[in-house]
C-alpha positions in Angstrom: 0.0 0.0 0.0 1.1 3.5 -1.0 -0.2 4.7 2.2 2.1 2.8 4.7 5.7 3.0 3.0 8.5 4.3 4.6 9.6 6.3 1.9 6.7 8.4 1.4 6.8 10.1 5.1 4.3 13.1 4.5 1.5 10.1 3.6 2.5 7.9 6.5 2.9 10.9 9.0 -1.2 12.1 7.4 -2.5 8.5 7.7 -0.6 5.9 9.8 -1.9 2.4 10.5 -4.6 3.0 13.0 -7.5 3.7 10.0 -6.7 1.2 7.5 -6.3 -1.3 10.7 -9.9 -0.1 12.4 -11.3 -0.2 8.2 -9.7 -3.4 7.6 -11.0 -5.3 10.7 -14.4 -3.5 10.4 -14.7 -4.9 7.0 -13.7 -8.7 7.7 -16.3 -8.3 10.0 -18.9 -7.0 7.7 -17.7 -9.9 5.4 -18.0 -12.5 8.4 -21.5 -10.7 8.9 -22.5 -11.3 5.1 -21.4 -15.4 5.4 -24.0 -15.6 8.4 -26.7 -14.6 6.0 -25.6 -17.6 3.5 -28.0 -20.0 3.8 -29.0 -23.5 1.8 -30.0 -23.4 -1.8 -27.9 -19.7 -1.9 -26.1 -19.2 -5.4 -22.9 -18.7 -5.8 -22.7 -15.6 -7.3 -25.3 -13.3 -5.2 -25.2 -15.3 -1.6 -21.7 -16.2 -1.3 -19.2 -14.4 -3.6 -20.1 -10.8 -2.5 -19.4 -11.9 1.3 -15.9 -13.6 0.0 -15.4 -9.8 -1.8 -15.8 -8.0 1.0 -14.1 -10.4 3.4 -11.0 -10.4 1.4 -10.9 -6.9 0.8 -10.9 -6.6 4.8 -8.2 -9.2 4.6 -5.7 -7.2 2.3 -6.3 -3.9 4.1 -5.7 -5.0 7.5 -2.3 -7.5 7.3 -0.2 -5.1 5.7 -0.6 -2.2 8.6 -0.4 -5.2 11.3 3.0 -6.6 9.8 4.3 -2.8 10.0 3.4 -1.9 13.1 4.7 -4.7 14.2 8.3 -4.5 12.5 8.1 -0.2 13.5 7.4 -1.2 17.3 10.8 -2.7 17.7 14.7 -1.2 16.8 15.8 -3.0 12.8 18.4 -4.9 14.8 15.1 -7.0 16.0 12.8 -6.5 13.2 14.1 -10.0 12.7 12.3 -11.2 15.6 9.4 -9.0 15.5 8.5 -10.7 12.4 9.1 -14.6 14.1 6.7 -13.4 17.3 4.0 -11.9 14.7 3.9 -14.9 12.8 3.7 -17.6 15.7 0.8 -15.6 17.4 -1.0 -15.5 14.0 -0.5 -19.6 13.8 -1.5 -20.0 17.3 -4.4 -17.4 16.6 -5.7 -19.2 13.8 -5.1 -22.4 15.5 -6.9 -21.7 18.5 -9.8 -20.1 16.0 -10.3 -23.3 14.4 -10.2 -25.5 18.0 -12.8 -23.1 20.1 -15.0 -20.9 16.9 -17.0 -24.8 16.3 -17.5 -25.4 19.9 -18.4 -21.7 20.5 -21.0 -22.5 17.5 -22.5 -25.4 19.3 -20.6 -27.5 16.6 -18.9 -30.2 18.5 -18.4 -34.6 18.5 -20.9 -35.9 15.6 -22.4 -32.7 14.5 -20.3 -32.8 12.0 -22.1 -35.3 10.2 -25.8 -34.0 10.7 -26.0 -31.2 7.6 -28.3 -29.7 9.5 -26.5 -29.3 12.5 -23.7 -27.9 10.7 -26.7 -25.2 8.4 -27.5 -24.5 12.2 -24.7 -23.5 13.3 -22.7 -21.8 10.4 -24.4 -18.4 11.0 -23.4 -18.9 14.9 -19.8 -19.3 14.3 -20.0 -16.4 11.7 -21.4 -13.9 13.7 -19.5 -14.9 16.8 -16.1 -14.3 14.2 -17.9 -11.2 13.0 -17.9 -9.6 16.9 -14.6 -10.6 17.5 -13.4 -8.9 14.1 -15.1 -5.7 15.4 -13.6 -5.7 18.8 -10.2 -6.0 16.9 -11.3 -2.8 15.0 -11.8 -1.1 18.5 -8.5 -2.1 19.6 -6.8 -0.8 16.9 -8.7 2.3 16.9 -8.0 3.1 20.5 -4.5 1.6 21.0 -2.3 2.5 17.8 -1.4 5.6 17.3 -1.3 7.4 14.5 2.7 7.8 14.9 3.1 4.0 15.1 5.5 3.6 11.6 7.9 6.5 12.8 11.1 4.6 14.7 11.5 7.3 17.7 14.9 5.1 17.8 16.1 5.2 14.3 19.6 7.0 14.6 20.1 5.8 17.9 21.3 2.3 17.7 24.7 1.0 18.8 27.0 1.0 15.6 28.8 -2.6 15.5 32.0 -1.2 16.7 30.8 0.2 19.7 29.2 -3.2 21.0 30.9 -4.9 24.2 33.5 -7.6 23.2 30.9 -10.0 25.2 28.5 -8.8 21.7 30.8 -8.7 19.2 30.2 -11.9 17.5 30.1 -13.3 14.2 29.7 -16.6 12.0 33.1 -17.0 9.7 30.8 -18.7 7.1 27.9 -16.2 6.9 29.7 -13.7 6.9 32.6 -10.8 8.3 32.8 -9.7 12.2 30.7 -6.8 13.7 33.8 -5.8 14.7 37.3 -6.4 15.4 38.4 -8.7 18.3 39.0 -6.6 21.0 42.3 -9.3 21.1 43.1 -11.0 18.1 44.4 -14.2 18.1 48.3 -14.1 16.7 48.9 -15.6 13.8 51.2 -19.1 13.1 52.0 -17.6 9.6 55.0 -14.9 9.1 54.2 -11.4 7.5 54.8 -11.5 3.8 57.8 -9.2 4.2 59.5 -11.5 6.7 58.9 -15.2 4.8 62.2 -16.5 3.4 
């Protein structure tokens, strides 16, 4: 999205994350809304695809502004990390979704298997998604600020040469050292000038 790069600061500074976040979740949950009202016998094309269009759409405008909040919240050194964190609490989000959203619904053991059971309890789970979709929106809208992309800490992180000799590590294969060892180890080999 245009309106969340870095490099375009006047936009970000204007916008920030907190509105497409509130319009994103307030649309999944419009679209979560819209799959309650899908019922049996429903075409395709006026019962169920205008719910997936709007669900979607909710989708694409609210990951983007989680991911860079997320990755602005922390210093770049652990963006790294931000990034891991964010996607095992989405995993264990969705996870947990798809464990308690049936037996919220009523959906549990062999009702599975009774179709009508399962018409019963589709617009449940849906609606019960729905509310939690626009609680999400109220979160957002009260808790990020409109700030949230701007690094109050950019400039201010240690340069590698400054680190503590405890920090200054490296892996010879990946790649050079942050720094120099504070002691380097003396070579076995003699300087080029002093070989025979």
């Amino acid at each position: 999205m245009l309106i969340l790069s870095r490099p375009s600061g006047a936009i970000t500074q204007r916008i920030g994350p907190r509105i497409p976040l509130a319009i994103g979740a307030v649309l999944t949950g419009a679209g979560l809304l819209l799959m309650a009202q899908i019922h049996v016998g429903d075409r395709y094309l006026t019962g169920v695809l205008p719910s997936l269009v709007v669900f979607g759409v909710g989708l694409a405008a609210l990951i983007t502004p989680i991911i860079a909040t997320v990755l602005a919240s922390v210093g770049s050194r652990h963006s790294g990390i931000a990034s891991a964190v964010n996607n095992a609490f989405s995993r264990l989000g969705q996870m947990i979704a798809v464990a308690a959203l049936p037996l919220t619904a009523g959906l549990s053991g062999t009702a599975f298997e009774n179709p009508a059971r399962m018409a019963a309890g589709f617009p449940v789970a849906m609606t019960i998604a729905a509310g939690t979709s626009f609680a999400a929106a109220l979160l957002a809208w009260t808790t990020i600020s409109d700030n949230a992309l701007s690094r109050p800490d950019a400039g201010t992180e240690p340069v590698a040469k400054d680190l503590p000799p405890s920090l200054q590590r490296h892996c010879a294969v990946a790649g050079t050292p942050l720094a120099a060892p504070p002691n380097p180890r003396p070579s076995s080999r003699l300087p080029a000038d002093k070989e025979p």
